[in-house]
C-alpha positions as CSV (number, residue, x, y, z in Angstrom):
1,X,175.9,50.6,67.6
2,X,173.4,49.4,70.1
3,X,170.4,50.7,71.2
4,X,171.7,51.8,74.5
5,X,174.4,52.9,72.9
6,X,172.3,55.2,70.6
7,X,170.3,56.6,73.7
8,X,173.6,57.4,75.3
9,X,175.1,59.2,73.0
10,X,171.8,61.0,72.4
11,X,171.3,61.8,76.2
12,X,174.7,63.2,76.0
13,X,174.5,65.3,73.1
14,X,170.8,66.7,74.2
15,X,171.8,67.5,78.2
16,X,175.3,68.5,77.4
17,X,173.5,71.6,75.2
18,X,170.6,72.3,78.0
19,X,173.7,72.5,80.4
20,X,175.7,74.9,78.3
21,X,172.1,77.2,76.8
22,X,169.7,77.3,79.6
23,X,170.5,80.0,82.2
24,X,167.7,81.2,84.9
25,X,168.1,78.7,87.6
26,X,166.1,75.0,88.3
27,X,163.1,76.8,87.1
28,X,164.4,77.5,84.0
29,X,166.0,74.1,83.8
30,X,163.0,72.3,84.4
31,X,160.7,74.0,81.5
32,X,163.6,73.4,78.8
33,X,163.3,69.8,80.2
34,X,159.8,69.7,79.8
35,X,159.7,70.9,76.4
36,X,162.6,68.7,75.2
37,X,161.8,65.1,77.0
38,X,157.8,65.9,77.2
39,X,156.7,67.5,73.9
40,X,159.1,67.1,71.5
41,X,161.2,63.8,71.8
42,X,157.7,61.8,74.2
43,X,160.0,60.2,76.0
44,X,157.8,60.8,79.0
45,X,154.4,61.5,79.6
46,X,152.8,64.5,81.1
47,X,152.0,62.4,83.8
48,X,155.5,60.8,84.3
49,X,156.9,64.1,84.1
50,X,155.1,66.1,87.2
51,X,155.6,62.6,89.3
52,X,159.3,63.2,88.7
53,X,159.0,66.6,89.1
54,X,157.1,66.0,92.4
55,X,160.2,62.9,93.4
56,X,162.7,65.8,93.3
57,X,161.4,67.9,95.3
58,X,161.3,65.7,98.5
59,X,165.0,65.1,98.1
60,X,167.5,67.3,98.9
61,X,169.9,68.5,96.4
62,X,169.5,70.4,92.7
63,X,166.2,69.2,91.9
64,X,166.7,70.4,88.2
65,X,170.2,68.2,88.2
66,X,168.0,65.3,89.7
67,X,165.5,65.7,87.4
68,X,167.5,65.0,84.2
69,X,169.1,62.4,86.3
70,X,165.8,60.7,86.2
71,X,165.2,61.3,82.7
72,X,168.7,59.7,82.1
73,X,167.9,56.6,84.3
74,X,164.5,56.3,82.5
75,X,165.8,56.3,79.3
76,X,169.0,54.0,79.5
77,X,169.2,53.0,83.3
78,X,172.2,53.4,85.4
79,X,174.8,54.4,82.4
80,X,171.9,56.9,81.5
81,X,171.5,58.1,85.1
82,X,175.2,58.8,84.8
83,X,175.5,60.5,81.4
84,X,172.6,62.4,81.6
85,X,173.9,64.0,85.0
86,X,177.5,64.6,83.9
87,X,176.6,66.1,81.0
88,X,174.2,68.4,82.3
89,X,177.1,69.7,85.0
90,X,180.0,69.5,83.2
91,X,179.7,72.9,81.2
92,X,178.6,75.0,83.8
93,X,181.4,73.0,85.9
94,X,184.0,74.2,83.3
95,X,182.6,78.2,82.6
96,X,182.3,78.5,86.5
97,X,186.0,77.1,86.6
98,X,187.2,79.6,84.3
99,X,185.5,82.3,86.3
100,X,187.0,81.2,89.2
101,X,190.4,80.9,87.8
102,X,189.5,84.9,86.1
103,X,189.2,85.6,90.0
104,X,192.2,84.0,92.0
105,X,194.1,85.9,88.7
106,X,192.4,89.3,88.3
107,X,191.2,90.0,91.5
108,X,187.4,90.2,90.1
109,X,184.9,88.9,88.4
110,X,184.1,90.1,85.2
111,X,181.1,92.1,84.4
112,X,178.7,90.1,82.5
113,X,175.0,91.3,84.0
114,X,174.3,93.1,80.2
115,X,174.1,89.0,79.4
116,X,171.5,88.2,81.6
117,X,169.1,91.0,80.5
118,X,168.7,89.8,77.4
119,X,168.5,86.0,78.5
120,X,165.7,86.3,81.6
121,X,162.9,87.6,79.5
122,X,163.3,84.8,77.3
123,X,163.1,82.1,80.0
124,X,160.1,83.5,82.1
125,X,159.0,83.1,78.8
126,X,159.6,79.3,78.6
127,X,158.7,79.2,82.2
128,X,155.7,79.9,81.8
129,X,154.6,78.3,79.1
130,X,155.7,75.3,80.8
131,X,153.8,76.1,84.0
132,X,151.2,76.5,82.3
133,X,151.0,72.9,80.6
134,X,151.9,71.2,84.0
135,X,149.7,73.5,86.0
136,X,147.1,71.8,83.7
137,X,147.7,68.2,83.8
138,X,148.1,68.3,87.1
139,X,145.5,70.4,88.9
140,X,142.2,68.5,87.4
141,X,139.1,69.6,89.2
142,X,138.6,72.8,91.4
143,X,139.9,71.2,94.9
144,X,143.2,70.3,93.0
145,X,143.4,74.2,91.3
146,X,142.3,75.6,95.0
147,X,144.8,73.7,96.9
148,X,147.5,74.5,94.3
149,X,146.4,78.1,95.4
150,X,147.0,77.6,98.8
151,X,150.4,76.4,98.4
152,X,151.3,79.3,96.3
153,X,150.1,81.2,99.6
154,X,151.8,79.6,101.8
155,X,155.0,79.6,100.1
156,X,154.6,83.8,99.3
157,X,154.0,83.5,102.9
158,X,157.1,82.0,103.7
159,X,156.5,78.6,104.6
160,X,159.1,75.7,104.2
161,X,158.7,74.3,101.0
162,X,158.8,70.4,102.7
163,X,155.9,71.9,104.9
164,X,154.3,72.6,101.7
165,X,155.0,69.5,99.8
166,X,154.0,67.0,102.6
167,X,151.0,69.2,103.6
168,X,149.3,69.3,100.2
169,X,150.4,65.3,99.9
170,X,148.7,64.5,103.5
171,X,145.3,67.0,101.9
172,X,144.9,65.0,98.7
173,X,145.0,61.4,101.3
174,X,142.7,62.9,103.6
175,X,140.0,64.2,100.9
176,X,140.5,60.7,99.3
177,X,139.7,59.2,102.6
178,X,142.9,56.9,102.3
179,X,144.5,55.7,105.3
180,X,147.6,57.8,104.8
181,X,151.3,55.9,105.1
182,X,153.2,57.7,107.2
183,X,156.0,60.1,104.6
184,X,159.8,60.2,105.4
185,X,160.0,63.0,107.7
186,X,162.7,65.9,106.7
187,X,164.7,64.9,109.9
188,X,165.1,61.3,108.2
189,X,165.6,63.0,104.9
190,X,168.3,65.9,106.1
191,X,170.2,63.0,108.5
192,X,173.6,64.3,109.7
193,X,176.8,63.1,108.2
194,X,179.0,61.5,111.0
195,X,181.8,62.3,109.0
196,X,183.9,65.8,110.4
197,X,185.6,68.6,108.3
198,X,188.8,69.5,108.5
199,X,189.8,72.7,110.2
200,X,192.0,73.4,107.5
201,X,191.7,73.6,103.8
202,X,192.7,71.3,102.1
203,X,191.1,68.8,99.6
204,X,189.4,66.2,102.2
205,X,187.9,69.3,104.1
206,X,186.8,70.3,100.7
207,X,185.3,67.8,100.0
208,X,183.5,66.9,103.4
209,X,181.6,70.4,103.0
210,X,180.6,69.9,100.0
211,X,180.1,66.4,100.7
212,X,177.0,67.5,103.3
213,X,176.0,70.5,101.5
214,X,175.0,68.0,98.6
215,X,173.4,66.1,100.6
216,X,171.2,67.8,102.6
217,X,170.5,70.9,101.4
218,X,167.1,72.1,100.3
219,X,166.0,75.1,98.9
220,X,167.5,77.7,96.0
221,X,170.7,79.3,95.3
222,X,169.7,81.7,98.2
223,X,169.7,78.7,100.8
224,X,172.9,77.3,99.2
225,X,174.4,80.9,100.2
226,X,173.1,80.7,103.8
227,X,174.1,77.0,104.0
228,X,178.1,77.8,103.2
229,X,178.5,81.0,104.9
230,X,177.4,79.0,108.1
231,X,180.8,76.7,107.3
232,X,182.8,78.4,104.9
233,X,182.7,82.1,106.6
234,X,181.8,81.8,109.9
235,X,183.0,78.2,110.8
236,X,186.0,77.3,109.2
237,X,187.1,81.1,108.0
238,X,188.4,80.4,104.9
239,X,186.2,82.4,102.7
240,X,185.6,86.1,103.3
241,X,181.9,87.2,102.9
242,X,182.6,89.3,99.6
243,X,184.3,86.0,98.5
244,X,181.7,84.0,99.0
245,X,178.8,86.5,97.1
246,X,181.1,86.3,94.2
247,X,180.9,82.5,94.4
248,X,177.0,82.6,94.3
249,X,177.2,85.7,91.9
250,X,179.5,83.3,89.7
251,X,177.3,80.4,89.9
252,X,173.7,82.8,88.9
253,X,176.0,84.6,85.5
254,X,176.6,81.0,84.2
255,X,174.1,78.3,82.6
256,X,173.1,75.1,84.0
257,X,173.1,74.2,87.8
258,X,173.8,76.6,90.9
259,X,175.2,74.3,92.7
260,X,178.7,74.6,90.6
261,X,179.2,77.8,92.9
262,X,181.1,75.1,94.4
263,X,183.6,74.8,91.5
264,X,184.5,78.5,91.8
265,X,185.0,78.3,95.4
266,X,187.4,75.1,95.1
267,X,189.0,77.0,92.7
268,X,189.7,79.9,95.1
269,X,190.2,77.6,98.2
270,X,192.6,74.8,95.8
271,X,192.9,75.7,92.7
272,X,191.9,73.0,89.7
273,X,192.0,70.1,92.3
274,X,189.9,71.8,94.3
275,X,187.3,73.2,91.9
276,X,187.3,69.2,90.8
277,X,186.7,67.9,94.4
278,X,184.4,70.1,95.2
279,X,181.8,69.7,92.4
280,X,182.3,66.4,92.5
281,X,181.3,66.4,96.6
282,X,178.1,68.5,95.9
283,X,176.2,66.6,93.0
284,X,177.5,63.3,94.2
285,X,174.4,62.8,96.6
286,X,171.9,63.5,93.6
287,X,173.2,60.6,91.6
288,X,172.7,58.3,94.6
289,X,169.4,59.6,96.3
290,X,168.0,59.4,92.2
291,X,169.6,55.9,91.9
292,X,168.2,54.7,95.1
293,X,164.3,56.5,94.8
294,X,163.9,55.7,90.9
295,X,163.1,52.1,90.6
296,X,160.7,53.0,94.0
297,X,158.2,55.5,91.9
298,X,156.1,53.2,89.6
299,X,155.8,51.1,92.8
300,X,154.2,54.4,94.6
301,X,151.9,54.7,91.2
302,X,150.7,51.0,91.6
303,X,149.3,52.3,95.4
304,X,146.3,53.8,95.9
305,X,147.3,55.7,99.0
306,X,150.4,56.5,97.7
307,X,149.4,57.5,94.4
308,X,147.0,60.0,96.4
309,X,149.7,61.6,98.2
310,X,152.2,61.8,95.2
311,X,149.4,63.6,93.3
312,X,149.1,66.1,96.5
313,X,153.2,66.7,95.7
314,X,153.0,66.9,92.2
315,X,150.3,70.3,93.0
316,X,152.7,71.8,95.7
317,X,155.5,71.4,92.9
318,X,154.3,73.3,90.4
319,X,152.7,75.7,92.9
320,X,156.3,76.4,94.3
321,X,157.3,76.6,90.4
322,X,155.0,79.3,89.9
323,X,156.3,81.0,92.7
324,X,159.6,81.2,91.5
325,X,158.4,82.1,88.1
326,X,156.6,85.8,89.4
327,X,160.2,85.9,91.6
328,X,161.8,85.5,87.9
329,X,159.4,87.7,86.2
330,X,160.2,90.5,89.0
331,X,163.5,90.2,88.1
332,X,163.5,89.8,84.2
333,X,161.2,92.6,83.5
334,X,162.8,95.4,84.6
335,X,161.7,97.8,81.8
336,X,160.1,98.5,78.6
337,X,162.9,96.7,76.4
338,X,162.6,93.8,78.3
339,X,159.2,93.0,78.7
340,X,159.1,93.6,74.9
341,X,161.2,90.9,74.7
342,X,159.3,88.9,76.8
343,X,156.4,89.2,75.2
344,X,157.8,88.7,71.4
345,X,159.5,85.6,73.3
346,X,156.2,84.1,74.6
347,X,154.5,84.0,71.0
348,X,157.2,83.0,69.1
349,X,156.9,79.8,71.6
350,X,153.3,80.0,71.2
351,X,153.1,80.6,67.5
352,X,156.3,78.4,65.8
353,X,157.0,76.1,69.0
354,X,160.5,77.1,68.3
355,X,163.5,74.8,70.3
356,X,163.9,77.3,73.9
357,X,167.7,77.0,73.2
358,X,167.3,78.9,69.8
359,X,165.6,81.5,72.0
360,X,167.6,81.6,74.6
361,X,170.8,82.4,71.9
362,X,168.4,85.5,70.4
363,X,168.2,86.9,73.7
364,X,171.9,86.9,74.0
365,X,171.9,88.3,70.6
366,X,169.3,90.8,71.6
367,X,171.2,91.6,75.4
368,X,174.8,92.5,73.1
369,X,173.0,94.9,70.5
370,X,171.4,96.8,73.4
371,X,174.3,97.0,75.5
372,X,176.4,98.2,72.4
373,X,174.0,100.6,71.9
């Protein structure tokens, strides 16, 4: 076997188990990266990590999917950019399916939140350890650490997270005293598609929705919601506002990406076709804004002014990270059990450096023994 072929087969193997373990949303995804491409495999550097981590974020789309896009491209090129990705989607594509399929059948989706009590504590565990190590590398000296604290400010306070991104970019330019280049403004980056949606549904209108949520959609699972009840519910009418919760509910109860909400509702809306066209729509954009930007970011590293900005990003990333992680902890540690388990979670990572997908599995474990008893 080739080398490529060995790094394929290993990209496969390593993002087709984050996709299926790691539950808790991009945040989630992102530390499980971190501590699998970072610490223990050095493919990437620290360094090469956060400017990746920094890339996504001024894209639209998953920014979790993207990132092990870019991790797949870095590794083995475009056949890695491809692997990496479809591996990554394809079991949450497939458990979302089934869910959907569970609902068009039953009527309802099954009750599975005893799961994820066990499970959060455990990744704002290996959230924050990863936080930590990026919040570190990146945020050298105290007008990196105090701008970092602004952005977590201004995102508590509810600014957009572009504002954020480009704002701290512009700061880092302007303290460097660096003529800066002008950045791709968010009305070049969220263009409109020309292309129309069918008014009824059928696999092209499908896919057309998807098609533009995918590509210019920024933001969480929460904006993903807001985004497809403007088309799905009020729009076109084919999805009913309880329908469409269960979609997002769907997509939170299963590992790996959000965005394969999308599956379950093509699998309401069309059945297996439709669960297929639609995922398909939705991450399609990633591949191509990550295959189009990659080969640009050593470039941006070999400018000064650019480099200045990208460093600006890189602290508004993980400030916006670290947002989402007290979101998480709010949400994970809901009582004494669980912030236990949190806490036993943290120094277990601390102590043995144990794999987060063992982890992950214990919290399961420890989520079914308290819900039996």
């Amino acid at each position: 076997m080739t080398e490529r072929g060995a790094r394929l087969l290993e990209l496969a193997a390593l993002f087709f188990r984050i996709g299926a373990t790691t539950f808790g949303g991009p945040a989630a995804h992102i530390a499980v990266l971190h501590d699998e491409v970072v610490r223990r495999r050095g493919w990437l550097s620290e360094d090469e990590f956060v400017d990746l981590l920094g890339a996504v974020n001024l894209i639209p789309g998953p920014n979790s999917t993207e990132l092990a896009i870019h991790v797949g491209y870095r590794r083995a090129g475009v056949p890695g950019l491809v692997v990496s990705g479809v591996c990554f989607i394809l079991p949450a594509m497939a458990l979302t399916g089934v869910l959907g399929w569970a609902y068009v059948r039953y009527g309802a989706l099954p009750d599975v939140g005893w799961l994820l009590e066990g499970i959060k504590p455990v990744i704002l565990a290996v959230v924050l350890q990863a936080l930590w190590a990026l919040a570190v590398r990146v945020m050298k000296g105290w007008p990196l650490r105090a701008l970092g604290l602004g952005c977590v400010g201004a995102s508590a306070l509810g600014a957009h997270e572009l504002l954020v991104l480009f704002g701290a970019g512009l700061a880092v330019l302007a303290g460097r005293r660096v003529m800066p280049r002008p950045p791709p403004s968010a009305a070049l980056l969220a263009a409109p598609l020309s292309a129309g949606v069918a008014t009824s549904v059928g696999l092209s209108g499908l896919f057309w929705v998807f098609l533009k949520a995918g590509a210019l959609l920024f933001g969480s699972g929460y904006v993903l919601l807001a985004f497809l009840r403007a088309d799905l519910v009020e729009r076109l009418g084919w999805l009913t506002e309880a329908q469409l919760i269960d979609a997002i509910a769907a997509g939170q109860v299963t590992p790996g990406p959000v965005f394969t909400t999308a599956t379950f509702i093509g699998m309401v809306l069309g059945g297996w076709q439709g669960a297929l066209v639609a995922t398909v729509a939705i991450f399609l954009p990633a591949f191509v804004y990550v295959a189009l930007s990659a080969p640009l970011l050593p470039r941006l590293r070999a400018s000064k002014g650019a480099a200045a900005f990208v460093d600006g990003v890189n602290v508004a990333a993980v400030a916006l990270m670290a947002v989402v992680a007290a979101q998480l902890a709010h949400a994970a540690v809901v009582d004494v059990a669980t912030g236990v388990l949190a806490v036993l979670s943290a120094l277990v990572l601390l102590r043995f450096k144990v794999n987060a997908t063992w982890l992950v599995l214990a919290g399961a474990a420890a989520a079914w023994i308290l819900h039996r008893v």
